[in-house]
C-alpha positions, 0 to 999 in steps of 0.5 A: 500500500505504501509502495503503491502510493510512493510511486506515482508521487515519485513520477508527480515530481518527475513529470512536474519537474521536466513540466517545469522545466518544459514551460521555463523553455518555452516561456524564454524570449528570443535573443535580442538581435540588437546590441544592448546599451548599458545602463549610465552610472547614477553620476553620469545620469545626473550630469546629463540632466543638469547640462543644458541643452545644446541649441542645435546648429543652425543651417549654413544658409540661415547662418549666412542669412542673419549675418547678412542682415547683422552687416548692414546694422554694423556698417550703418554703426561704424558710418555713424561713428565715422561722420561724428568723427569728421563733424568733430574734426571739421568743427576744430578745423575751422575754429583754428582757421576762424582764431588764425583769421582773427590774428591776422585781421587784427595784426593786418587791420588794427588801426590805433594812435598814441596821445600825439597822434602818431600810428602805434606800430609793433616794428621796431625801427620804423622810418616814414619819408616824404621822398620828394621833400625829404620830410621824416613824417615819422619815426621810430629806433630810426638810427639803431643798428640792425641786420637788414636780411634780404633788403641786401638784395637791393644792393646787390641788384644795384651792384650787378647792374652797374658793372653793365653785364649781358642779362641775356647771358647764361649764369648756373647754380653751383655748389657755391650758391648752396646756403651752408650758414643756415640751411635754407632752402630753394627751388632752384637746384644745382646745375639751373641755368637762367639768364642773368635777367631771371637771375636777378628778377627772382633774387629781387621779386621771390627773394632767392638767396641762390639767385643772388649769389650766382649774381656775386659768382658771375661779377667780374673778379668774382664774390670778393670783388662783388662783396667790395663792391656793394659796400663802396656803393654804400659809402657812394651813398652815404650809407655810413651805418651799413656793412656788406658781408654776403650778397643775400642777406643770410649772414647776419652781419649785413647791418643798417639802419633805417634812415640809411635804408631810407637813402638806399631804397630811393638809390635803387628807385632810379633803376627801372628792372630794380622797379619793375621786378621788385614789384612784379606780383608772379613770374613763371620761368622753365627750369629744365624743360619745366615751368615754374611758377614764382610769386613776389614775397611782399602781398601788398603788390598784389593789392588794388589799394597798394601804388608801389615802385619799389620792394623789398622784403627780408627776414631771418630770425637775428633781424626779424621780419623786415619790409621796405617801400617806396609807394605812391601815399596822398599823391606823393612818393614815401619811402616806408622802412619796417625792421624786426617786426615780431609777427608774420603779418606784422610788417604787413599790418604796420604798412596798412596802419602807415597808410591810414595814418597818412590818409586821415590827413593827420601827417606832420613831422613827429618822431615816437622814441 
């Protein structure tokens, strides 16, 4: 009885297991063709949620597109920025041309007279002279001792015209016309040649130093003899304070005085070429195959208020500005002396100031010491 009861336990369990094991097989899901992805640490999947989110790239074509309409914005910026700029700087331009202006009107056209009447002028030796009658109608530092800068060349027009040359002769510039003292400059370089006529109109009218001293050069005996020459015309004169050390002017022992520059610019009214190219306004020369163009350093002779016969101008910094005339004033030739005039204009002014004075008929001889 036992027996017969153990056993069908015994297959129970046989069956049950291999049924088992039957329906487990059965059951199990078919490998997965596709790889499997492991599961990202805890730290990983923390950090993938805190990172922000990547913006996707946009597309080449809409990149193109914004910054294409980006530029414009930054051109019209940069324009904006470009124009204030130049508004700004015009602005200053003309605010120093409009203070440059006032200078100048004021050094050209202040009129001004002291207790006694007589013109207040800021050269410092002034010398007024009625040419016909020889009356000093004013005065200033008349009789001081000064270098007199290019007024030389009157002198040294004066020279080269009475030893009676060929102006139609050809002089050059050499080496020798170079200015070695103080380094100016000119237009006319080494190895120019020009008549000794255009020599002579541009060292009187442009006041060219190199012009000048081919003048000397080409003198008979040379610059010694020429040098010699100019201060025993002086002393022919009666220029009794006035020294000759060059023919241009540079070297700043070349002293005068006005009253002897007085003597000396109505000397050189009786030479018509002296009258005719000190007081010619432009002249245009060919220099080597090309035209040139000159203009007188006095701009008074340019003026339509101006009647002028003879002029000279000067300066180098021991002398100052300079200026001498003889112009037609209240119907009579004057001869007008400015030396060491302490502004650019000033010479100019003073000249101005000059012929008011004697304008508002209130000439008469008077001296201001």
């Amino acid at each position: 009885m036992k027996l017969r009861n153990a056993l069908p336990l015994a297959i129970l369990v046989s069956i049950g297991i291999s049924a088992g094991q039957s329906v487990a097989a059965t059951t199990k899901p078919a490998a997965d063709t596709t790889k499997a992805v492991p599961a990202k640490p805890k730290a990983a999947q923390t950090k993938a949620r805190s990172a922000p989110a990547t913006p996707a790239k946009p597309a080449a074509g809409a990149t193109r597109s914004a910054s294409a309409k980006a530029s414009p914005s930054k051109a019209a910026s940069a324009k904006t920025t470009a124009k204030k700029g130049s508004v700004k700087a015009s602005a200053r331009a003309k605010q120093a041309q409009a203070r440059k202006v006032a200078i100048e009107s004021r050094e050209l056209n202040h009129y001004s007279v002291d207790r006694e009447g007589n013109p207040l002028l800021r050269s410092s030796a002034v010398l007024v002279q009625d040419q016909v009658s020889g009356e000093v109608l004013f005065e200033k530092n008349s009789a001081a001792v000064v270098p007199i800068a290019s007024i030389t060349k009157l002198m040294t027009a004066m020279v080269a015209l009475d030893a009676k040359p060929n102006l139609h002769e050809t002089l050059s510039i050499g080496e020798d016309d170079v200015d070695a003292l103080k380094g100016t400059r000119s237009r006319l370089a080494v190895g120019t040649r020009l008549s000794r006529e255009d020599m002579l109109r541009l060292a009187l009218m442009s006041s060219e130093n190199r012009a000048a001293s081919a003048l000397s050069r080409h003198y008979p005996g040379g610059s010694a003899a020429f040098i010699e020459a100019m201060n025993r015309k002086a002393r022919e004169l009666g220029l009794t304070d006035t020294r000759f050390f060059d023919p241009t002017g540079l070297n700043s022992s070349n002293v005068s005085s006005a009253r002897d520059l007085c003597k000396m610019v109505a000397a050189a009214a009786d030479y018509p070429l002296i009258r005719d190219f000190s007081t010619m306004a432009e002249y245009t020369v060919t220099i080597s195959g090309r035209p040139r163009e000159f203009h007188n350093t006095n701009a008074l002779v340019r003026s339509p208020d101006w009647d002028i016969a003879v002029s000279k101008t000067g300066y180098i910094s021991e002398a100052g500005r300079c200026l001498v005339m003889q112009a037609r004033l209240n119907d009579k030739p004057v001869i007008i002396v400015l030396l060491d005039s302490w502004g650019k204009f000033t010479r100019i002014g003073d000249a101005n100031r000059i012929k008011r004075w004697m304008e508002s008929a209130r000439s008469s001889p008077r001296s201001s010491s």
